[in-house]
C-alpha positions in Angstrom: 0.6 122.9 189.4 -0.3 119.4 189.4 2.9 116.9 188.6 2.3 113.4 187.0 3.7 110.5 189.1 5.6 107.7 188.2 5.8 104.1 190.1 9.4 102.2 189.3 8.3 98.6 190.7 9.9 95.3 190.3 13.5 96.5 192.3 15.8 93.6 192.4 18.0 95.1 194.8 17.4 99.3 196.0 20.5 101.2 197.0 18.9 103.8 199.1 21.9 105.2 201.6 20.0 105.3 204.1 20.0 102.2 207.2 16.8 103.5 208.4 15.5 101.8 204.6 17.2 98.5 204.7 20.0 97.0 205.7 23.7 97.7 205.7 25.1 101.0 205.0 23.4 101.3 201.5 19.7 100.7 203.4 19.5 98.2 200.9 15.8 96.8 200.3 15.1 93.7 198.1 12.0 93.4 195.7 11.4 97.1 196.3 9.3 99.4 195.0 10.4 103.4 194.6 7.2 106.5 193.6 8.7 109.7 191.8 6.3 113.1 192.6 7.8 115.7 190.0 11.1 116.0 190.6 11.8 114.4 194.2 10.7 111.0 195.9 7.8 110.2 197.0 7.6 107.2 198.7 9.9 104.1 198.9 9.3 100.6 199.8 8.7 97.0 199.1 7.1 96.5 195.9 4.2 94.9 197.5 3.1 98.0 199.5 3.6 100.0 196.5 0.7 103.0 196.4 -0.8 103.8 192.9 0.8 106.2 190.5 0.2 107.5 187.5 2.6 105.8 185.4 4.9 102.6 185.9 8.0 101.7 185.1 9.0 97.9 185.3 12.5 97.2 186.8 12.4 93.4 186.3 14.4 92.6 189.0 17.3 94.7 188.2 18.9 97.0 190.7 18.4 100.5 191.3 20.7 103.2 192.9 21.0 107.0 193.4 22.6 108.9 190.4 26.2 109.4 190.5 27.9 112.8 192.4 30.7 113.8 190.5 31.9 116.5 192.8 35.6 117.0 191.1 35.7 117.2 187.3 37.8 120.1 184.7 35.0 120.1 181.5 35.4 124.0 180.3 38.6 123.1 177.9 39.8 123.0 174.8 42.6 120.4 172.8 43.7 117.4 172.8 46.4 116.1 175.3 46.7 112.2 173.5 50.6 113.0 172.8 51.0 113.6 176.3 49.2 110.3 177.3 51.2 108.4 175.1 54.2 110.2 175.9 53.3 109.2 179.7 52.5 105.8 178.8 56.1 105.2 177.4 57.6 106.4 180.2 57.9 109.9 180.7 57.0 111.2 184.1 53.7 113.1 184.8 54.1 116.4 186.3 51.1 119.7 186.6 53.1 121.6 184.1 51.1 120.2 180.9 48.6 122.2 181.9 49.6 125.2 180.3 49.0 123.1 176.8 45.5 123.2 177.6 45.4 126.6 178.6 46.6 127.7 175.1 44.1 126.0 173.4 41.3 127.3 176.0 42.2 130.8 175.7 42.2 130.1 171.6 38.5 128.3 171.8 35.3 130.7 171.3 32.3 130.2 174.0 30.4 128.5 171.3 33.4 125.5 171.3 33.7 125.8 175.0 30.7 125.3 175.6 29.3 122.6 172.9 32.6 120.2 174.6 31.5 121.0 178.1 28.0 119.6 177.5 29.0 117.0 175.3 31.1 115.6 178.4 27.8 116.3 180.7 25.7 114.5 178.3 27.8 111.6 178.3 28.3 111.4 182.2 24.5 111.2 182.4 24.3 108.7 180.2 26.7 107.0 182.5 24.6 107.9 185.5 25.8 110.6 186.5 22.9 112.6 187.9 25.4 116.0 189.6 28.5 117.0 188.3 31.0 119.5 189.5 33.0 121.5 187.1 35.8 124.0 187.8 37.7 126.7 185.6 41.4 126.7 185.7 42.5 126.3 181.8 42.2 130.2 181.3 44.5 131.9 183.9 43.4 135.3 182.9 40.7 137.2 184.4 38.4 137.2 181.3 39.1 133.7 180.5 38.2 132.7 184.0 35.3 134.4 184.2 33.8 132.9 180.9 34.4 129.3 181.7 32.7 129.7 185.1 29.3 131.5 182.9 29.3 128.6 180.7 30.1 126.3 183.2 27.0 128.0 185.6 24.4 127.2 182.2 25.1 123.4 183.0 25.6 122.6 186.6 25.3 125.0 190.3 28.4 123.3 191.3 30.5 125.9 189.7 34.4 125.9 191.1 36.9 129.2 190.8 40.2 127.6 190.3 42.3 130.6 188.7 44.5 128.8 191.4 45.6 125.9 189.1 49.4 126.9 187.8 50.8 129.9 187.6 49.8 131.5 184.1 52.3 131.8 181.6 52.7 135.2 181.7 53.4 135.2 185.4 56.4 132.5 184.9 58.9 135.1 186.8 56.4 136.4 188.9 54.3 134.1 190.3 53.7 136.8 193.9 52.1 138.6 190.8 49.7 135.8 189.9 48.4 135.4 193.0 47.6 139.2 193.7 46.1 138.6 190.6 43.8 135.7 191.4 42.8 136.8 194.8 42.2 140.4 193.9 40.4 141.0 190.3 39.9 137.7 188.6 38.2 136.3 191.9 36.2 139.8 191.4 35.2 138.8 188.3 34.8 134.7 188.8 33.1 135.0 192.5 29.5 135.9 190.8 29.8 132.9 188.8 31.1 129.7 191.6 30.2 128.4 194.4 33.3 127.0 195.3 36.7 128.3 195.6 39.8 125.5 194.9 43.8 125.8 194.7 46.3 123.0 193.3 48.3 122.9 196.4 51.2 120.9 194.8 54.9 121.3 194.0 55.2 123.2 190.7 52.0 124.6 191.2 51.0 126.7 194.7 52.8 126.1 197.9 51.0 126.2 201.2 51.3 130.0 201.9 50.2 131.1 198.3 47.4 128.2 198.5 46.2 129.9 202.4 46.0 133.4 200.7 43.6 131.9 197.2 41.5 130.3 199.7 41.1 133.3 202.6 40.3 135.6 199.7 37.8 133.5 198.3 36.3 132.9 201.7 35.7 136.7 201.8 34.1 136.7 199.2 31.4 134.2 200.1 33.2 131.0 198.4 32.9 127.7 199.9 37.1 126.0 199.9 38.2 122.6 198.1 41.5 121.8 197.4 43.6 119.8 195.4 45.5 118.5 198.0 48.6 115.8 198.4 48.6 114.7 195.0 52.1 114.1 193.9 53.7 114.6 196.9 53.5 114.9 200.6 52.7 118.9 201.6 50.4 120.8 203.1 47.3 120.4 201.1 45.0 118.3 203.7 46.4 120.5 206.7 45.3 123.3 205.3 41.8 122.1 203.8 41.1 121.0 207.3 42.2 124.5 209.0 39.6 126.4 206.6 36.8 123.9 206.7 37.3 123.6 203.3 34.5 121.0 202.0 37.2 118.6 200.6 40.5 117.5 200.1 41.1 115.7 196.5 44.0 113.5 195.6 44.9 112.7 199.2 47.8 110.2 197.3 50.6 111.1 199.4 49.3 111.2 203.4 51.1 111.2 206.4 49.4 109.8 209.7 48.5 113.4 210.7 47.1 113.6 207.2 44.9 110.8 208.0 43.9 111.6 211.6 42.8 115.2 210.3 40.7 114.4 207.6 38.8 111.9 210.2 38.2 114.4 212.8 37.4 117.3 210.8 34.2 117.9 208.3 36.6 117.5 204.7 35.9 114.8 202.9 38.7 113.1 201.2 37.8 112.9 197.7 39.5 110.3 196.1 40.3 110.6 192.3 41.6 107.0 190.8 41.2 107.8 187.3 44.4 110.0 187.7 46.4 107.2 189.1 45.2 104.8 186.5 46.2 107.5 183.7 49.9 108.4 185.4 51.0 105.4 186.6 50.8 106.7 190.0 50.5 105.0 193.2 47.0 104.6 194.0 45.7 106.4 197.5 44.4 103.9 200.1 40.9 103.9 200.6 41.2 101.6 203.4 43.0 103.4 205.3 41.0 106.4 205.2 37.9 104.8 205.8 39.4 102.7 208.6 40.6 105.7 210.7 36.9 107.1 210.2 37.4 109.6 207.5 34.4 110.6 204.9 35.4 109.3 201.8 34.2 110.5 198.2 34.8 109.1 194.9 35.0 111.3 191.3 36.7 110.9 188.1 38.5 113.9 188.0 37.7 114.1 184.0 40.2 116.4 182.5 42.0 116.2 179.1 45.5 115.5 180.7 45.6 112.9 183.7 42.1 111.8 183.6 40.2 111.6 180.7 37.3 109.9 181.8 33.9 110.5 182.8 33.4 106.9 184.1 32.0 106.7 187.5 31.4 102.9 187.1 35.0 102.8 186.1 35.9 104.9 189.3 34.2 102.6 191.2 35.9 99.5 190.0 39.4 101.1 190.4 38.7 101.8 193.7 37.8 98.3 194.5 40.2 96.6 193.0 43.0 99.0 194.1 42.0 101.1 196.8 41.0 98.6 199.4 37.6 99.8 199.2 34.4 97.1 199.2 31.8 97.3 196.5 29.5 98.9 199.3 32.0 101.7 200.3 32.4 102.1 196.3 29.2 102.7 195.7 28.8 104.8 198.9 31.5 107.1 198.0 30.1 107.7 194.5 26.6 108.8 195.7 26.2 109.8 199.2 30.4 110.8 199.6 30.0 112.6 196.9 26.9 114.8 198.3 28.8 115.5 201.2 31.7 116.5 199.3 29.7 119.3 197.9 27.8 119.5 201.1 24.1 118.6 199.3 21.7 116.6 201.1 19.4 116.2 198.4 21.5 114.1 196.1 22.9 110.9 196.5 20.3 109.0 198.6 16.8 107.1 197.3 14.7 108.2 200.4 11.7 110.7 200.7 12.0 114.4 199.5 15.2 113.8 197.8 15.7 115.0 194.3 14.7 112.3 192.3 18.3 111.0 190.5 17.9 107.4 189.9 20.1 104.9 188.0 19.0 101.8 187.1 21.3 99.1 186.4 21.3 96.2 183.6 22.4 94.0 186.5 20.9 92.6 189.4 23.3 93.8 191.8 24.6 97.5 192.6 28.1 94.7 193.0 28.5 94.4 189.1 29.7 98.1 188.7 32.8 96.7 190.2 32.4 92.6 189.0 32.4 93.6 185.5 34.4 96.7 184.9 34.4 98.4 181.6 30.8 96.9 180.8 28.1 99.2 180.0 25.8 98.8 182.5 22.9 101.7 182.0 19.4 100.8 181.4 18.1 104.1 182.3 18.6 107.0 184.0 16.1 109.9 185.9 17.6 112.9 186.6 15.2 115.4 188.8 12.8 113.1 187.8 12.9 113.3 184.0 14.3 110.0 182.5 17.0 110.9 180.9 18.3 107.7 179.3 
């Protein structure tokens, strides 16, 4: 089948990932010139050398970057959590036990409402830029409930996470040896057709480092790539063990010793960083810089969830990051894109470069820099997703 092709000319500034393009890190290229072929790209260049296409698309000197990875988000819920916030934001302390509130309401939701609020939240990350998006279960603790958010989950994005592994169900309050029997023996039966991944909150008043080893093991059985929540709101054994299994990341990483640190840079695990929950908790915000200095992959995601990160803000991600996380505008950018490909261990997201799926963003800016210079700004002038321009 023949595919229509679309010339996007007039690049202020290209973010390409790739050094081989241009310079830096980012393979940034100036006056550039990119050619979409169906869904991938085609060719990429300065605007000058530009081959013909069948359609174009003026940039007008404004800068154009890969879509946004989101490889850590929570979309299949139900409720509202605002009394929480606020409760939070006068000066309660944040701990994982308000997410049983939103398990209540999950369980309570029909698929129809499940799933009409998961793509509502999809629609508005791509309108955001946000060209891949991760999305895990976790607000249903039962084995039907489980299974159902990872279907409707599967009808919007591959990257589909089993994380029956979030707290301890409330029926399983005195038994929580029970819960995980039950999570790594018929629920994961029942979820493991349904995700890729497999994911435990590793994290005092959730799963401790034994219970978390036993989740992941059994999900590695049964064909599912690991990711943890690791070393959120304390020091443990999160990162330790994501390294061990190979698991593809390690999200939070708040609380990190030097081991912590040294493991994550030798190993494969990305460290997925997650400042939207810092931002929302009052929280101490992880160091970026010190990560990336010791050599570690580093990712960038919003963690959206309706308790301690209810955003779906990349941009805003990005901007945190930089002005609290030690982290440059490049490394920002880098960690939202390409990090987050590696994060979910996809090489055909997150760079501008030949054969890659086509997921652009173009920015109202001239500069990939203004996500960060002027945070809180809507910056989207369009968006291609596979590409089909989406916004």
């Amino acid at each position: 089948m023949s595919t229509r092709t679309t010339l996007i000319t007039g690049i202020g500034s290209l973010v390409t990932n790739d050094p081989g393009h241009g310079t830096g890190p980012l393979g940034l290229l100036t006056d550039a010139a990119v050619v979409i072929d169906g869904g991938t790209v085609a060719w990429v260049g300065p605007a000058a050398q530009a081959p013909a296409a069948d359609e174009r698309f003026e940039a007008g000197g404004r800068a154009l970057l890969p879509g946004f990875v989101d490889s850590h988000a929570h979309l299949v819920f139900a409720g509202d959590r605002t009394a929480e916030f606020n409760a939070r934001m006068s000066g309660q302390a944040y701990s994982a036990g308000g997410i049983r509130t939103t398990v209540a309401a999950t369980r309570a939701a029909s698929d129809a409402e499940l799933e009409a609020n998961l793509a509502g939240f999809v629609r508005e990350a791509l309108r955001q830029g946000t060209t891949t998006i991760e999305c895990k279960s976790g607000y249903g603790l039962t084995v039907e409930d489980e299974a159902r958010a990872l279907r409707i989950a599967a009808r919007h994005t591959p990257e589909t996470t089993y994380l029956g592994a979030h707290v301890v169900a409330p029926e399983y309050a005195d038994d929580p040896a029970g819960y995980v029997d039950l999570v790594t023996g018929e629920m994961l039966d029942a979820c493991a057709p349904h995700a890729r991944w497999v994911d435990v909150f590793c994290e005092q008043g959730a799963f401790d480092g034994d219970q978390a080893r036993a989740v992941l093991t059994a999900g590695i059985e049964k064909g599912l790539t690991p990711r943890v929540h690791a070393n959120q709101l304390t020091y443990g054994p999160g990162v330790q063990l994501a390294v061990e299994l190979g698991a593809a990341s390690a999200d939070h990483c708040t609380h990190l010793t030097d081991e912590d640190v040294a493991a994550l840079a030798g190993s494969g695990t990305v460290a997925t960083l997650l400042p939207g929950a810092e931002f929302s908790t009052r929280a101490d915000y992880p160091s970026g810089r010190r990560l990336l200095d010791a050599g570690a992959v580093v990712a960038l995601s919003t963690d959206c969830n309706p308790g301690s990160s209810f955003t779906s803000s990349m941009a805003f991600c990005i901007a945190v990051a930089v002005r609290e996380m030690g982290m440059t505008p490049d490394e920002a950018v880098w960690a939202a894109t390409l990090g987050g490909a590696h994060a979910l261990r996809r090489s055909d997201v997150g760079t501008v470069t030949v054969g890659a799926r086509a997921d652009l963003l173009l920015l109202e800016a001239p500069s990939h820099v203004h996500l960060a210079y002027r945070p809180g700004v809507p910056l989207t002038a369009a968006v291609w997703r596979a590409g089909v321009r989406e916004a």
